[in-house]
N, C-alpha and C positions, 0 to 999 in steps of 0.2 A: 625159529621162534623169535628170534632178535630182529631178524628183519621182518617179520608181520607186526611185529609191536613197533617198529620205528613205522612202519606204512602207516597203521591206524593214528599213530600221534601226528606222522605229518599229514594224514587227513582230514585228524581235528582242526591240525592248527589252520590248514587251508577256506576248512569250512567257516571259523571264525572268522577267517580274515575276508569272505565273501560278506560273510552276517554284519560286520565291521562297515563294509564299503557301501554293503546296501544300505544299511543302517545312514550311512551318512549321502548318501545321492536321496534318500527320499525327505529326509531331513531338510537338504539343500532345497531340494524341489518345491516343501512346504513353504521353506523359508521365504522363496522366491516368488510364489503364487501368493504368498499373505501381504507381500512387499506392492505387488502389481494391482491387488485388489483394492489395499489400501489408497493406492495412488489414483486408480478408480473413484474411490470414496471423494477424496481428495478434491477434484477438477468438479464435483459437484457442490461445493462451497464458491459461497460469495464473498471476495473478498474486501468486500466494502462493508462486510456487515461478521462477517465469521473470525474467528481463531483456526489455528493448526496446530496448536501446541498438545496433538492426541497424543492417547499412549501408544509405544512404537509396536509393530503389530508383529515383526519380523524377526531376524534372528542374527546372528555372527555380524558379519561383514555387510551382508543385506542391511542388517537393523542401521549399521553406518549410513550407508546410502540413503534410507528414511529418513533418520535424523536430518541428512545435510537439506531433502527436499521440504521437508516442516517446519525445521526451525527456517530457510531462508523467506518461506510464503507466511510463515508467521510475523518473521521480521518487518515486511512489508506490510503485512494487512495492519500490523501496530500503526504504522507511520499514516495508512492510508487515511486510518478512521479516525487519525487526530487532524488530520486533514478536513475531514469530515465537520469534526465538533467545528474548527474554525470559521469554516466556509458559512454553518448554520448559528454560530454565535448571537446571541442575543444582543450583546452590542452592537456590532457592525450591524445587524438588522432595524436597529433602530438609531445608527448614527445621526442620521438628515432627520430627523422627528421631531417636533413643535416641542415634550417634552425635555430632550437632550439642548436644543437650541437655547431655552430655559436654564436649563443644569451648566451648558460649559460655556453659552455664549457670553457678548460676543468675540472672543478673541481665540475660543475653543481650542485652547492649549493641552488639556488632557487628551480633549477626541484626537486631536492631529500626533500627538505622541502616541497614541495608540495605534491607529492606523499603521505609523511609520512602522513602530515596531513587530503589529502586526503580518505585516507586508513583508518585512523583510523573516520573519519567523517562518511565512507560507511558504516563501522560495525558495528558503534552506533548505526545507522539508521534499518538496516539490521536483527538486534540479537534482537530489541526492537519491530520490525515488525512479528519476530519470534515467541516473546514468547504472544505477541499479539493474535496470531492466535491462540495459546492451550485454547482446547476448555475448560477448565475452565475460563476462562479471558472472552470469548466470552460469554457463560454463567452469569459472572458475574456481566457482562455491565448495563443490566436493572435495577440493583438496583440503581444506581446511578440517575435512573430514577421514579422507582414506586416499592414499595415490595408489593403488592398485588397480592397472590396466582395467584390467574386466571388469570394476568396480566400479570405475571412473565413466567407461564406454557405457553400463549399465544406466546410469544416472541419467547421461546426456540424451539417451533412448529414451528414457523414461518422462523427461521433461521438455525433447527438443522433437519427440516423432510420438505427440499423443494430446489432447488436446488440450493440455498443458499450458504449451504454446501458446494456442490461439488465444487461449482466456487472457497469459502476458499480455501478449500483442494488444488485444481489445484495450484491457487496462492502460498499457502505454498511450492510448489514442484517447482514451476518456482525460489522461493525466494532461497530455498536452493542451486538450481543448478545456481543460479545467485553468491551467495555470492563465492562459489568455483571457479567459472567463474574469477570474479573481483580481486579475493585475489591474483590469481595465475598472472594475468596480472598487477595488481601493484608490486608484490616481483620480476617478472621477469625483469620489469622497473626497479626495483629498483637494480637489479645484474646487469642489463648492464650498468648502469649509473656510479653505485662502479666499473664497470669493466675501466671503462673507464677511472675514476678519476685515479684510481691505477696503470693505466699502459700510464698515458699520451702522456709521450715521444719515445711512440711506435707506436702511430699511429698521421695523420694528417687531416687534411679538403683540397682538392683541386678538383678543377673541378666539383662540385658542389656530390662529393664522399667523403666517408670517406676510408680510405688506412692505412694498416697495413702492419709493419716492416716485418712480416714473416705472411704466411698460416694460421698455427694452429692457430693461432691469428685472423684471418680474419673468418676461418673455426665455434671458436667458440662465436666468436660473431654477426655472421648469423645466429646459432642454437637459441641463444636467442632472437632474432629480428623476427624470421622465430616462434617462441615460443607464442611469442605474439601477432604475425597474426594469428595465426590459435584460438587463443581461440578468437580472436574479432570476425573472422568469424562466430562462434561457434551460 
């Protein structure tokens, strides 16, 4: 009697402890498939224009592993789209303009502080976006999250073998041919502006024109005007 009543309790206890394990492999399973789907989700946002800061969709140790891939693509698209606002600024758009030449000329002390600091604001942004993106930093992210083997290799899977990746990669190649972009329309701004200071009393504002004493003069301060249109176009 003793041993059939120990049999049946250690076959309760066994069948719990299968209900237990399955309980937690499907659990796992979910966790991981909601982790993947999300990351899916993910790669079809634009990061020049979206957030990532979703709610985490995942679970345990998984839900780690999302945190570390959202908050880092959120970090970025923060920095992208201030990038953004600067690039499209209303000022800088209308720096070299009949009315600004009016407002700061001729010695344009405010615009050329502007610019400077502008410029140099872009590049922090810009070089700090850059070196962001080497894939060792990208890499490196999830620790700050979880150093668990399989947790770790899971991440780098998920953002190194998906297309993930490529969106980075594109981005970095947008970022570089951005930064050459904006560099060359702030120093060009920045030559016509010195051009102007430095040669004041050669040229004037009337009839809603700016007018030079002579041609070459006129000649090349269309080149740099004409300089800076075409990379805006760009």
């Amino acid at each position: 009697m003793k041993k059939k009543k120990f049999f049946i309790i250690f076959c309760v206890i066994i069948f719990d402890v299968f209900l237990i394990i399955g309980f937690l492999v499907i659990r796992d399973s979910i966790s991981f498939n909601s982790l993947k789907n999300e990351v899916t989700e993910l790669n079809k946002l634009d990061i020049t224009k979206d957030r990532y800061n979703r709610k985490i969709k995942s679970s345990g140790s998984y839900a780690k592993v999302e945190s570390a891939i959202k908050e880092y693509l959120d970090n970025y698209a923060i920095k992208i789209q201030d990038l953004s606002k600067m690039m499209n600024d209303d000022k800088l758009s209308t720096i070299l303009s009949y009315d600004n030449y009016v407002a700061d000329g001729p010695n344009f002390n405010n615009s050329l502080d502007y610019l400077e600091k502008s410029k140099k604001e872009y590049n922090e942004i810009i070089n700090q976006l850059l070196v962001n993106l080497d894939d060792e930093n990208i890499n490196n992210y999830i620790y700050t999250k979880i150093k668990d083997p399989y947790y770790v290799s899971l991440y780098q899977e998920l953002i190194f073998k998906t297309e993930m990746i490529d969106n980075l990669d594109n981005t970095r190649v947008l970022l570089e041919e951005s930064k050459i972009k904006m560099n060359n329309i702030y120093d060009t701004c920045i030559e016509t502006l010195n051009y102007l200071k430095l040669y004041q009393n050669k040229w004037k504002l009337e009839d809603g024109e700016i007018r030079f004493q002579d041609d070459d003069m006129l000649n090349y301060y269309s080149s740099l005007v004409s300089r800076v249109n075409e990379k805006k176009d760009e």
